[in-house]
Phi, psi and omega in degrees: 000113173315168179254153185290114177216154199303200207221113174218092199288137168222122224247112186243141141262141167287099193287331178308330213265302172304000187265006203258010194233153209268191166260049166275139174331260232312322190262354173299358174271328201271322160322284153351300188307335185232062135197175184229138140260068221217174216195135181297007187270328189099011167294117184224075186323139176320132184271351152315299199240332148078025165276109164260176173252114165252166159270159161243181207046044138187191190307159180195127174238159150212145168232141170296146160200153174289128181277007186207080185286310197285327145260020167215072190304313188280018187261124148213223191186117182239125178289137190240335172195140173247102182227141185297146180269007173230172197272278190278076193274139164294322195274133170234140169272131175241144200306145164346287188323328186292311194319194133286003172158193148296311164319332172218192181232152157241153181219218203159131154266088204333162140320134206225101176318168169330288181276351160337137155270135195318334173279102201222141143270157210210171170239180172191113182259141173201168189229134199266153163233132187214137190020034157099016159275162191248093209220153158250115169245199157191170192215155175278050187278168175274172216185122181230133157239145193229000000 
């Protein structure tokens, strides 16, 4: 039996590319198009489908990050909120103060009834800083427990 282990979603942006675009329904494909989703499980999602693999009863984080860091060292990218899209969310979040900082948000994943479906959806805002201007998006991703 494999071991259980957290979860630490990392969120990369093309902070040059995404920036030319505004968070309209109309620019969410090309938003998509400038960013990564990947996880310390080695998931390494589909830019269609944007599914991590989690366990449940454990930890669970995201942090922002530039995905060209090296030309645009002073651009970064902070997740600002995470929220589940169902009322009886598996995903519990903790208030800021509890987290470990700013740079990221933290949670847990609850014990996961029978009929729970496995599949859960979540949102994730977050704000690229590119050359010390400022934007805000956000994106849908999935949540798989296995």
């Amino acid at each position: 039996m494999s071991k259980k282990i957290d979860t630490i979603i990392t969120l990369y942006v093309d902070t040059q590319k995404i920036f030319k675009f505004s968070n309209s329904k109309a620019d969410k494909p090309e938003i998509l198009n400038h960013i990564l989703l990947c996880d310390n499980h080695y998931d390494h999602p589909s830019e269609a489908e944007f599914t991590s693999n989690i366990h449940p009863k454990t930890k669970i984080a995201w942090v922002g990050a530039a995905m060209h860091i090296r030309q645009s060292e002073e651009d970064f990218v902070i997740i600002k909120k995470i929220k589940p899209q169902k009322g009886k969310s598996i995903l519990k979040i903790y208030d800021s103060k509890l987290s470990s900082g700013t740079t990221h948000i933290d949670g847990h994943v609850g014990k996961v009834k029978p009929k729970h479906d496995p599949e859960e959806s979540y949102s994730i805002r977050f704000l690229v800083n590119h050359k010390g201007k400022e934007k805000t998006y956000s994106i849908d991703p999935k949540l798989r427990v296995i």
